[in-house]
LORO-744841 format. One record per residue (C-alpha): residue in one letter; x, y, z; residue number from 1. Coordinates in steps of 0.05 Angstrom, whole numbers, plus 5000, padded with zeros to 4 digits. Example, Ala and Ser with C-alpha at 12.3 -4.5 7.8 and 13.67 -1.06 7.14 Angstrom:
% LORO-744841
["A", [5246, 4910, 5156], 1],
["S", [5273, 4979, 5143], 2],
***
This chain:
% LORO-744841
["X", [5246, 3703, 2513], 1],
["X", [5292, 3654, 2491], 2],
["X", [5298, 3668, 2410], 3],
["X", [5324, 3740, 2447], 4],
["X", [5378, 3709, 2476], 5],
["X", [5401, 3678, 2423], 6],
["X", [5431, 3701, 2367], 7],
["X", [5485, 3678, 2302], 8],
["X", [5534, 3707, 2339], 9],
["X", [5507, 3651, 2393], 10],
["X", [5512, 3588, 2343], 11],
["X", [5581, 3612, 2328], 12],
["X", [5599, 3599, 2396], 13],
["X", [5561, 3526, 2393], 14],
["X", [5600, 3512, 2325], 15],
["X", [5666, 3544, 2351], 16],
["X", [5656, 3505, 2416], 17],
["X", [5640, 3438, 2371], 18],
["X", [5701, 3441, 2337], 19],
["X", [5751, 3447, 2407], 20],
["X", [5701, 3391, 2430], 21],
["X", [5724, 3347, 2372], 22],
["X", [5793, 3365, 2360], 23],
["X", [5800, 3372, 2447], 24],
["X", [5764, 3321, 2476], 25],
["X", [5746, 3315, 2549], 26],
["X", [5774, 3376, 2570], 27],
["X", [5715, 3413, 2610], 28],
["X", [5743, 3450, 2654], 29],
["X", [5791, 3474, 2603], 30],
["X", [5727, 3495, 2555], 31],
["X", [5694, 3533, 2609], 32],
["X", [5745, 3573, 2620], 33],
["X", [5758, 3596, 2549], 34],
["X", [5691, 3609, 2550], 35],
["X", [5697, 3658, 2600], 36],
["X", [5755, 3681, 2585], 37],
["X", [5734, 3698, 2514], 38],
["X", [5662, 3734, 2539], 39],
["X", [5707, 3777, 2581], 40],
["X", [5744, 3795, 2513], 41],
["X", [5688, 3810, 2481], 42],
["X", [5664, 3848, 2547], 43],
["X", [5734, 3899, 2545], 44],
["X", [5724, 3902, 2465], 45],
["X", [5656, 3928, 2474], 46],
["X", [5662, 3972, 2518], 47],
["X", [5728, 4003, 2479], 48],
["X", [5775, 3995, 2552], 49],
["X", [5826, 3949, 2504], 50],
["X", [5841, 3964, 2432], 51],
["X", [5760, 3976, 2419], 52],
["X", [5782, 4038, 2374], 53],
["X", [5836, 3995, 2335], 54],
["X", [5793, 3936, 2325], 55],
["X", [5734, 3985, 2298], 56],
["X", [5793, 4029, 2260], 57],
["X", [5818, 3959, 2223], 58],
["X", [5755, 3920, 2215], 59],
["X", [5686, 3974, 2211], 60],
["X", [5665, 3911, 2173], 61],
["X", [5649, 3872, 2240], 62],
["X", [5636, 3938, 2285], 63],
["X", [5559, 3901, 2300], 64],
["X", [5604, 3843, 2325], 65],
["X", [5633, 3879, 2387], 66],
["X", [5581, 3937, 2395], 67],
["X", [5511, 3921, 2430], 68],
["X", [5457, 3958, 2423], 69],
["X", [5424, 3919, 2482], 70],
["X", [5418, 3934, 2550], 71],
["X", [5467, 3918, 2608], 72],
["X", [5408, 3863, 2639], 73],
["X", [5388, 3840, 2569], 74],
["X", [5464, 3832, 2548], 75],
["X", [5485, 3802, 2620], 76],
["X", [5435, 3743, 2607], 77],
["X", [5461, 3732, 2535], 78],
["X", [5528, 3728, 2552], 79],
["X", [5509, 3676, 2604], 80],
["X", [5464, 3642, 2549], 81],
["X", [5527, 3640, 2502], 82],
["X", [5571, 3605, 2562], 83],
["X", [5522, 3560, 2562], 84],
["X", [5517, 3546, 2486], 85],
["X", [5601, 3541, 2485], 86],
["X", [5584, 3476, 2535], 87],
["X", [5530, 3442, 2500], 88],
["X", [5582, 3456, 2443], 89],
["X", [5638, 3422, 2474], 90],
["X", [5589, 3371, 2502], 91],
["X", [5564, 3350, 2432], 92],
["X", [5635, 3351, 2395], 93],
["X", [5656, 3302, 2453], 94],
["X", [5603, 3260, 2436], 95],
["X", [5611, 3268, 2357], 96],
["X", [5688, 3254, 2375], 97],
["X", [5667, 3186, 2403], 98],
["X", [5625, 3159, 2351], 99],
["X", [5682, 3171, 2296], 100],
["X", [5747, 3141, 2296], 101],
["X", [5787, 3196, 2300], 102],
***
């Protein structure tokens, strides 16, 4: 059940998240909201209600990126999954961020 919900595209959000964690620490609130913010992007993409056509048009290269094959349940629970995953994200590159001296 769990290897279904996650995917690369899902680690990318960990890294991604790791890297605002690091370079933006202690900014949670901030973090979750980009999160959201960017699965409701992805949401409009994928469903082709902003730009979908000019994204695919420009980029067929990364058309598996924004189109799911998956069902609305199945792909409801990953994007919660990957919210999830951009916190632990942001959770470990705050803690990364204190153990260096940046």
């Amino acid at each position: 059940m769990i290897q279904q919900l996650i995917s690369t595209r899902s680690f990318s959000h960990l890294f991604n998240f790791m890297i605002l964690g690091l370079l933006f620490p202690s900014n949670y609130i901030g973090a979750l909201c980009l999160g959201v913010v960017w699965e409701l992007f992805e949401e409009c993409i994928s469903k082709k209600k902003i730009s979908g056509d000019l994204v695919i048009q420009h980029f067929k290269d990364y058309k598996n990126i924004w189109i799911s094959d998956q069902s609305d349940q199945s792909d409801k629970k990953i994007k919660l999954m990957d919210i999830v995953l951009n916190m632990v994200g942001y959770y470990l590159g705050n803690k990364i961020r204190g153990f260096s001296p940046l």
